[in-house]
Biopython code that builds the backbone (N, CA, C, O; Angstrom):
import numpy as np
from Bio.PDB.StructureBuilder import StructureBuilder

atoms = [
    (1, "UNK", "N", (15.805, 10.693, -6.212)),
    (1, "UNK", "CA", (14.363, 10.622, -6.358)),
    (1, "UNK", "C", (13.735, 11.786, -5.609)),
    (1, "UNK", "O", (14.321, 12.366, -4.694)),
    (2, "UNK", "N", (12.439, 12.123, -6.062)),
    (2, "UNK", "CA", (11.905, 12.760, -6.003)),
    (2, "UNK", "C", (11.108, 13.191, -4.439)),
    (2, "UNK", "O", (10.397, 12.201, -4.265)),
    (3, "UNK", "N", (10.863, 14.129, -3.240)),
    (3, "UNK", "CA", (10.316, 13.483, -2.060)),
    (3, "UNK", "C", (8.957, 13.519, -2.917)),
    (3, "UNK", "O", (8.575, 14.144, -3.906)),
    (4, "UNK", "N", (8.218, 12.204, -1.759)),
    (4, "UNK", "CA", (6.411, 11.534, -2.407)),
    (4, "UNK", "C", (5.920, 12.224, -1.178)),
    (4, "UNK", "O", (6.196, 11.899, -0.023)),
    (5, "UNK", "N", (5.202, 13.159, -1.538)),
    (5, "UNK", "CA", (3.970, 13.876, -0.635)),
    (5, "UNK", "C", (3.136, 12.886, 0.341)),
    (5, "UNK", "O", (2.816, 11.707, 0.188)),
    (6, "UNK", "N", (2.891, 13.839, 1.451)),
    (6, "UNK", "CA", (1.759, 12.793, 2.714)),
    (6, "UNK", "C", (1.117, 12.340, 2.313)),
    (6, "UNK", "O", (0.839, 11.242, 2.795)),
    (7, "UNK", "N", (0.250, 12.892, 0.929)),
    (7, "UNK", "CA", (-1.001, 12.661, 0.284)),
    (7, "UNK", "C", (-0.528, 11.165, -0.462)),
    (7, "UNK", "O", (-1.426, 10.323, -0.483)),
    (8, "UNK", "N", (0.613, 10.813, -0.992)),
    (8, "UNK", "CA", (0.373, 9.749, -1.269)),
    (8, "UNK", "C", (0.887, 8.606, -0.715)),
    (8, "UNK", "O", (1.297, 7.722, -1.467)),
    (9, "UNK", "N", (0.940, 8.454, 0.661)),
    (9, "UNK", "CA", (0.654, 7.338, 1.814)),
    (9, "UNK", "C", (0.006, 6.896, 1.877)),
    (9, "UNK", "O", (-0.959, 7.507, 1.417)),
    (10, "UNK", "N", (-0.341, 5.558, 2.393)),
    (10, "UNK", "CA", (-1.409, 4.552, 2.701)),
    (10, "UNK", "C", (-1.012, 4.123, 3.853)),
    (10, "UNK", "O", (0.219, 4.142, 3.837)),
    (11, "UNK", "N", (-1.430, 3.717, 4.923)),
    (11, "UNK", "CA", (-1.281, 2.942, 6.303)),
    (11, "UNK", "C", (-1.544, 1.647, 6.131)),
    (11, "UNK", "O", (-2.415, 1.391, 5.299)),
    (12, "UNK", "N", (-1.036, 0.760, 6.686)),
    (12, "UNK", "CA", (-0.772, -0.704, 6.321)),
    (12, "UNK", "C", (-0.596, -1.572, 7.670)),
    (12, "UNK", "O", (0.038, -1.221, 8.666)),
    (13, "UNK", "N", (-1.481, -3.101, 7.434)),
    (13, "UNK", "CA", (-0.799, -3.710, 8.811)),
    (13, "UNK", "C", (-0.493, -5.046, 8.693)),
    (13, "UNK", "O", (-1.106, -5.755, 7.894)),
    (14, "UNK", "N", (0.252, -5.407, 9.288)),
    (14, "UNK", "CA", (0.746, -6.861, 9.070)),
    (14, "UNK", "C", (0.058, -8.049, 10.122)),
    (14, "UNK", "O", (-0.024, -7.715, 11.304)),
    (15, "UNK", "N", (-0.367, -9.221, 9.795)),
    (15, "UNK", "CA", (-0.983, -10.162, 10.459)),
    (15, "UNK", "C", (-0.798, -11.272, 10.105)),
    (15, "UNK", "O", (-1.440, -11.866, 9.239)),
    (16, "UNK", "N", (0.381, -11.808, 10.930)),
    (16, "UNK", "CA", (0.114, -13.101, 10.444)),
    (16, "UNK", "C", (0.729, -13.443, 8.856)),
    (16, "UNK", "O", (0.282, -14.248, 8.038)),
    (17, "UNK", "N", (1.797, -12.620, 8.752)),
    (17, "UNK", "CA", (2.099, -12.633, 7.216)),
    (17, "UNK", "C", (1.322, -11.990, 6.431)),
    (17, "UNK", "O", (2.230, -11.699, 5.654)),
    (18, "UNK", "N", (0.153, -11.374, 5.823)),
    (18, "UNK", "CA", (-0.934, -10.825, 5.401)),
    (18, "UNK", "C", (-0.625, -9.623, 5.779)),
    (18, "UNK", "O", (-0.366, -9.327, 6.946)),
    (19, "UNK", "N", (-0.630, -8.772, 4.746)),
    (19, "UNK", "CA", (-0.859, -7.410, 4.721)),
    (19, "UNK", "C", (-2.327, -6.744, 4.104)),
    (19, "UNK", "O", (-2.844, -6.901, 2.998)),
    (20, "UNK", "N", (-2.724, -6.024, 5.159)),
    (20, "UNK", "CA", (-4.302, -5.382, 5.616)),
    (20, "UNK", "C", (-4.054, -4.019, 5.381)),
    (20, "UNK", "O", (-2.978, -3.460, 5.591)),
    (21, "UNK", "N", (-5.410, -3.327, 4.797)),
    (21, "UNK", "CA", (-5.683, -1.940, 5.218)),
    (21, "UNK", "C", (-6.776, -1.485, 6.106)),
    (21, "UNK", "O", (-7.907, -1.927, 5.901)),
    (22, "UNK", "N", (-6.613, -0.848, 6.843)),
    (22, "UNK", "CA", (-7.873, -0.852, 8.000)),
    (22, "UNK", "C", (-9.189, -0.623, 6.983)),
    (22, "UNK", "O", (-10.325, -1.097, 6.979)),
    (23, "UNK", "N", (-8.505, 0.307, 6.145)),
    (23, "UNK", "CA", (-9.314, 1.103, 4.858)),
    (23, "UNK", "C", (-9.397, 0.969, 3.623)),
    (23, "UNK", "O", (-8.249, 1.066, 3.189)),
    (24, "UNK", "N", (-10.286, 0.757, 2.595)),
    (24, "UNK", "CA", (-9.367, 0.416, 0.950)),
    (24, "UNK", "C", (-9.875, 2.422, 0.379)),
    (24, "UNK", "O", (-11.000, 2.917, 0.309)),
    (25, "UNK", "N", (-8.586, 3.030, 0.103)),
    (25, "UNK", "CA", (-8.469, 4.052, -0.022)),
    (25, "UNK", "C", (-9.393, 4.795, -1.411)),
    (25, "UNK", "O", (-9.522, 6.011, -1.556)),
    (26, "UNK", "N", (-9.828, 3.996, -2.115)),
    (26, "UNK", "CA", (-10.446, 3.974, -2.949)),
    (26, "UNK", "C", (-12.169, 3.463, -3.003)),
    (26, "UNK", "O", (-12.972, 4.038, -3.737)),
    (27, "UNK", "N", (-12.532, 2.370, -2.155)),
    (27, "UNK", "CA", (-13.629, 2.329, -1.978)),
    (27, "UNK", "C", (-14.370, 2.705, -0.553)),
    (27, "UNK", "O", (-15.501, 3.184, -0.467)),
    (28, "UNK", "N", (-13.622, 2.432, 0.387)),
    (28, "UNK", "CA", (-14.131, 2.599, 1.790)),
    (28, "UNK", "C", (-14.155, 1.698, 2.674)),
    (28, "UNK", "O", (-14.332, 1.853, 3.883)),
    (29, "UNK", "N", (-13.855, 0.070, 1.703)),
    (29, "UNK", "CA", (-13.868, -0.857, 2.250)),
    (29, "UNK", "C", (-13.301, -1.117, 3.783)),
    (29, "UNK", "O", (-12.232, -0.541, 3.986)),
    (30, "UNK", "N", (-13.774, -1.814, 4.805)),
    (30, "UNK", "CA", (-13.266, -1.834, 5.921)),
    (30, "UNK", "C", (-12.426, -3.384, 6.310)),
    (30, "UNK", "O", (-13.141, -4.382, 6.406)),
    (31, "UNK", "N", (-10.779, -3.540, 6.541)),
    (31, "UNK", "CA", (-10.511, -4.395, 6.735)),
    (31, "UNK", "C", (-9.852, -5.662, 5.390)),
    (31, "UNK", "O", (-9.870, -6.890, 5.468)),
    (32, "UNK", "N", (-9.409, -4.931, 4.436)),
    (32, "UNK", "CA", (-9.182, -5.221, 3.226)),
    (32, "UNK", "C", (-7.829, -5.790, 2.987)),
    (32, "UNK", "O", (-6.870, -5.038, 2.814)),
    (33, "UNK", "N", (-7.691, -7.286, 2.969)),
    (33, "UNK", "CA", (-6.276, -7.860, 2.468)),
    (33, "UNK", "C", (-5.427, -7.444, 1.177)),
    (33, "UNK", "O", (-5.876, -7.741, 0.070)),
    (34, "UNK", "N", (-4.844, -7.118, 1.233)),
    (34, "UNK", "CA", (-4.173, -6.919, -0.448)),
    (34, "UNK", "C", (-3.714, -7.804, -0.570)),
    (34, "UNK", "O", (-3.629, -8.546, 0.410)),
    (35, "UNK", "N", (-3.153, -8.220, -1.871)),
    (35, "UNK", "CA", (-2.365, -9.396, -2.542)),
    (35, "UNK", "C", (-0.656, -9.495, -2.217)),
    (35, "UNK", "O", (0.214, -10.336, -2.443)),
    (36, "UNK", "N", (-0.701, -8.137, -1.553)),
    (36, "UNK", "CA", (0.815, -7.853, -1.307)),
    (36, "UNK", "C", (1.497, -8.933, -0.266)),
    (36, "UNK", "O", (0.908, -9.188, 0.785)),
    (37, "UNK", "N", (2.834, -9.601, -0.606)),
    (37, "UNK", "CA", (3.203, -11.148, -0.044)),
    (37, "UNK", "C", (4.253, -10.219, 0.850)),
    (37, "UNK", "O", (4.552, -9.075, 0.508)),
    (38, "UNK", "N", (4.708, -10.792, 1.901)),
    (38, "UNK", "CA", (5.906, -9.714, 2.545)),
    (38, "UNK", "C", (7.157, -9.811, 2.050)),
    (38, "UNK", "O", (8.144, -9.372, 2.641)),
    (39, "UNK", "N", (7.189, -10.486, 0.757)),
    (39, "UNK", "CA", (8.678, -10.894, 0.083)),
    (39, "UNK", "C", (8.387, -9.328, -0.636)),
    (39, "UNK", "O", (9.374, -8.600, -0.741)),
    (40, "UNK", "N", (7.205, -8.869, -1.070)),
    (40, "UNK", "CA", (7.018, -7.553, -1.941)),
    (40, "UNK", "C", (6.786, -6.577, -1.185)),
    (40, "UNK", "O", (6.522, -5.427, -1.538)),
    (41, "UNK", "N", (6.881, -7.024, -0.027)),
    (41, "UNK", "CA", (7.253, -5.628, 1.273)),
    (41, "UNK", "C", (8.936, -5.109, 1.353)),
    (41, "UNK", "O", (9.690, -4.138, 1.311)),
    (42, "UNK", "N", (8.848, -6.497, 1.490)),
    (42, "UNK", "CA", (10.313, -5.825, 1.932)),
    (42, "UNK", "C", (10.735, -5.633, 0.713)),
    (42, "UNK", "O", (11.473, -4.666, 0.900)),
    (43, "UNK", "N", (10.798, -5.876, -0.462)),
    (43, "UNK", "CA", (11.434, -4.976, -2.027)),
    (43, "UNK", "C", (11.125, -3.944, -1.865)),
    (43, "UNK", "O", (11.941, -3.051, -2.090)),
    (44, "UNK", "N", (9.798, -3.630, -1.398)),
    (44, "UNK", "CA", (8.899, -1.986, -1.659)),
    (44, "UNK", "C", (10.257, -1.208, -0.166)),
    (44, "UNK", "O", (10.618, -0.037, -0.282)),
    (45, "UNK", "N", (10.515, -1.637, 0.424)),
    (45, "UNK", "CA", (11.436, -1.083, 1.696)),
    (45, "UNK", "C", (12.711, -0.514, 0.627)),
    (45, "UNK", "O", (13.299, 0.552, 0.444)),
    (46, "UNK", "N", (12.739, -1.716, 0.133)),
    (46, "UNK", "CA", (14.592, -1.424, -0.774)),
    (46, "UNK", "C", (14.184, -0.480, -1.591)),
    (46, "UNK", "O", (15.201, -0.067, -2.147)),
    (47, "UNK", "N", (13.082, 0.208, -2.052)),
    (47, "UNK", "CA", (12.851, 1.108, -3.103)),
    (47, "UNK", "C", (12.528, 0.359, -4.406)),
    (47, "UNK", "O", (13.048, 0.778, -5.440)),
    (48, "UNK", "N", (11.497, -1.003, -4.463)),
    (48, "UNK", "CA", (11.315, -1.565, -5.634)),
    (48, "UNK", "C", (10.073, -1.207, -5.807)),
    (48, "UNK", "O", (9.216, -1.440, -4.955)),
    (49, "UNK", "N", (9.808, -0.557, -7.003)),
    (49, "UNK", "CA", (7.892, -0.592, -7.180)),
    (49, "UNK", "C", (7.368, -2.213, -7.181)),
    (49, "UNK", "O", (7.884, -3.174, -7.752)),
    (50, "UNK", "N", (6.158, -2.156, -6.333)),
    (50, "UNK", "CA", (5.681, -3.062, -6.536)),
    (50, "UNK", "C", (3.648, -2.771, -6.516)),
    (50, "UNK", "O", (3.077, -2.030, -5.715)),
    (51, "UNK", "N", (3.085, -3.445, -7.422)),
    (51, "UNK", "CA", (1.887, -3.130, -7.694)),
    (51, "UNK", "C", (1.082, -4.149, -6.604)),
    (51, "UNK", "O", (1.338, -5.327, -6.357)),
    (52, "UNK", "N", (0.082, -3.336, -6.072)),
    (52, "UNK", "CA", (-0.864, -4.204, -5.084)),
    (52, "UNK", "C", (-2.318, -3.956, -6.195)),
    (52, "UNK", "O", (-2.571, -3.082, -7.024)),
    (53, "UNK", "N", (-2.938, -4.974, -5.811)),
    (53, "UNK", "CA", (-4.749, -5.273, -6.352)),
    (53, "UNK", "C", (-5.190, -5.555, -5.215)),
    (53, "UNK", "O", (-4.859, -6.424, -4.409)),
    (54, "UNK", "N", (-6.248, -4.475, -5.188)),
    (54, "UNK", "CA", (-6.913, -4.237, -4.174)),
    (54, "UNK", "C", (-8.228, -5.631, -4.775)),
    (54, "UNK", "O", (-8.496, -5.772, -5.969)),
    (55, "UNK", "N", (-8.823, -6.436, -3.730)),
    (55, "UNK", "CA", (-9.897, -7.439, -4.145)),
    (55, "UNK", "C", (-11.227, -6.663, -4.032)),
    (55, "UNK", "O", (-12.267, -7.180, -4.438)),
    (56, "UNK", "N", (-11.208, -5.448, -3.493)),
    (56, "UNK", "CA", (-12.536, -4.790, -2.775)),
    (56, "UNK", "C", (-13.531, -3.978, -4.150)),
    (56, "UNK", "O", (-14.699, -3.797, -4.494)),
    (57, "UNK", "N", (-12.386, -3.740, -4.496)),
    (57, "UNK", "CA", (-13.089, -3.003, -5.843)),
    (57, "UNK", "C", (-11.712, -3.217, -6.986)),
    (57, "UNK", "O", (-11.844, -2.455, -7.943)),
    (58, "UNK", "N", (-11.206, -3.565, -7.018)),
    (58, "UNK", "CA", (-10.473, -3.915, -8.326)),
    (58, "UNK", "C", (-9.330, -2.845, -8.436)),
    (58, "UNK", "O", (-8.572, -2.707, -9.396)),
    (59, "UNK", "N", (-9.349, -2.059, -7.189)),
    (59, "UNK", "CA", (-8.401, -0.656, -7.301)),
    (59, "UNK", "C", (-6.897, -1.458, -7.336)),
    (59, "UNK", "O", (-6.703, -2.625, -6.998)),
    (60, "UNK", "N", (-5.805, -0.403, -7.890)),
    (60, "UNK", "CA", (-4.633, -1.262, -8.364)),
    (60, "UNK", "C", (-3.780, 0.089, -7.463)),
    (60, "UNK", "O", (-4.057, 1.280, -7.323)),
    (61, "UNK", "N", (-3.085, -0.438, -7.162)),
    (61, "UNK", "CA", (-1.907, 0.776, -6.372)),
    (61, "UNK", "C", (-0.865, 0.269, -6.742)),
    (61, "UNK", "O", (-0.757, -0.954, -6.840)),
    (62, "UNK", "N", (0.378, 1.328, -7.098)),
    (62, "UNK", "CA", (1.947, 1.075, -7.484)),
    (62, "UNK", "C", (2.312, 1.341, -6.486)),
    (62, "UNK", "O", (1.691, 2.300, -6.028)),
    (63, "UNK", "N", (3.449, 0.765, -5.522)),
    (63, "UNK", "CA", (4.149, 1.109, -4.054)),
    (63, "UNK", "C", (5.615, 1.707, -4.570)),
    (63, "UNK", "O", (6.673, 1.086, -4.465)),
    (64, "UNK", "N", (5.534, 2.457, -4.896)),
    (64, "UNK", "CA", (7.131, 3.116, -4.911)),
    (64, "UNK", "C", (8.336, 2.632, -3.881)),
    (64, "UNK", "O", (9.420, 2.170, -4.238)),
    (65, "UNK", "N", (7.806, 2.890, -2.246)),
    (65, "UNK", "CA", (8.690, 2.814, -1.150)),
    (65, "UNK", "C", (7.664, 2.454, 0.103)),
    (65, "UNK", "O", (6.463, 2.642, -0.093)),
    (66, "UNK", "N", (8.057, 1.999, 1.241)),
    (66, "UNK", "CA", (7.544, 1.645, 2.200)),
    (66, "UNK", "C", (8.278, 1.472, 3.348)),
    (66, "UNK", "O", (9.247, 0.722, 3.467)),
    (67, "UNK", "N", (7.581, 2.496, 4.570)),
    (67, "UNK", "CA", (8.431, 1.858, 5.436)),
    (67, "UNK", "C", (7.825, 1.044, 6.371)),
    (67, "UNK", "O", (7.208, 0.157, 5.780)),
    (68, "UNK", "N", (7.718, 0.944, 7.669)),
    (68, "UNK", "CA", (6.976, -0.095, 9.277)),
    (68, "UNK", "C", (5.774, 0.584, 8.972)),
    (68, "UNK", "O", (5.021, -0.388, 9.038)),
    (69, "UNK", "N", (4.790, 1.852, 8.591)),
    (69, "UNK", "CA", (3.931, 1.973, 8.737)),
    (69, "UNK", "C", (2.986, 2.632, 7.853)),
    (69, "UNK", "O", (1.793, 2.753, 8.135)),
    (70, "UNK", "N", (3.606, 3.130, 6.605)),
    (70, "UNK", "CA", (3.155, 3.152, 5.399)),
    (70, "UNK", "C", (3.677, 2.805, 4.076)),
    (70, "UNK", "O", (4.807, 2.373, 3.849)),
    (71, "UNK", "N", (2.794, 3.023, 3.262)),
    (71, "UNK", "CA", (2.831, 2.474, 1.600)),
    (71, "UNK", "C", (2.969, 3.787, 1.074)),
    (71, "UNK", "O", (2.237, 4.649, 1.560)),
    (72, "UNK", "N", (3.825, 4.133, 0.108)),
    (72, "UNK", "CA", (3.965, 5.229, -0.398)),
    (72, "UNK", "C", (3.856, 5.138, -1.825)),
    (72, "UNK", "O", (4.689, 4.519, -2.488)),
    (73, "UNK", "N", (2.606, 5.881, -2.465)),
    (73, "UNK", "CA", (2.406, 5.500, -3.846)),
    (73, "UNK", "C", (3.032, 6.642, -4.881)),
    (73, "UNK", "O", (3.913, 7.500, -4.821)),
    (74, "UNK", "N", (2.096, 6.173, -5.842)),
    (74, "UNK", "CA", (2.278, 7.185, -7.149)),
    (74, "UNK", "C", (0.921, 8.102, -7.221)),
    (74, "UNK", "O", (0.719, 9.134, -7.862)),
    (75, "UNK", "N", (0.571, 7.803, -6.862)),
    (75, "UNK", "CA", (-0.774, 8.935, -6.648)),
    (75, "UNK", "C", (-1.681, 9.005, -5.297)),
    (75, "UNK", "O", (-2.139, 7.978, -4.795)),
    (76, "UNK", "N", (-1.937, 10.506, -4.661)),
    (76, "UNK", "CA", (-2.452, 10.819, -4.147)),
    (76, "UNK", "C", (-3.684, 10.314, -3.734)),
    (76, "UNK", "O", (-4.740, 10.464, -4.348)),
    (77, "UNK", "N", (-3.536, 9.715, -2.689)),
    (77, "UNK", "CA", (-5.056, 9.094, -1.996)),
    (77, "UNK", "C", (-5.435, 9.669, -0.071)),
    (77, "UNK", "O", (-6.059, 9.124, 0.840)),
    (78, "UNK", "N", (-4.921, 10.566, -0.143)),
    (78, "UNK", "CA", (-5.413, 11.780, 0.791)),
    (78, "UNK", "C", (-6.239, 13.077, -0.035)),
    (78, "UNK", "O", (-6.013, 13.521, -1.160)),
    (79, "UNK", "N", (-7.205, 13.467, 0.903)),
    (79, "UNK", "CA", (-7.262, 14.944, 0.832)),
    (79, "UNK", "C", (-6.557, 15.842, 0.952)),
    (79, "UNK", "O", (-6.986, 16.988, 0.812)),
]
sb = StructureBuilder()
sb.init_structure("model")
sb.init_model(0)
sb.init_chain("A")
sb.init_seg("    ")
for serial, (resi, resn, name, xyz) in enumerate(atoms, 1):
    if name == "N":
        sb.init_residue(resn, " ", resi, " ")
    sb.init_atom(name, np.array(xyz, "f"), 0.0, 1.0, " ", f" {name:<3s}", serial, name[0])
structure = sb.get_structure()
């Protein structure tokens, strides 16, 4: 596989089982749960795509890979 650029990272945090973005990378939202369960964390670790829905604005992200402190997508959500 291919290396996935900085640009398409996301930072991620775990609470309590619940996975948070401080940020929703797409709207601005502050403090944003995703739908992502940690059974689809740890696949996204093994290298399984797994799709998150963002609730903040309806934004949809594919997770290629992930490790302890980011989400690594299919498209660029850095500058």
């Amino acid at each position: 596989m291919d290396v996935i650029p900085f640009e398409n990272t996301w930072p991620y945090e775990r609470m309590s089982g619940d996975i948070y973005f401080d940020e929703c990378p797409f709207c601005g939202e502050r403090h944003v749960l995703t739908s992502m369960s940690p059974e689809a964390l740890e696949l996204a670790k093994e290298g399984v795509k797994v799709s998150i829905n963002l609730p903040c604005c309806r934004g949809r992200l594919t997770v290629l890979e992930a490790d302890d402190d980011y989400l690594w997508t299919n498209q660029a959500l850095r500058k």
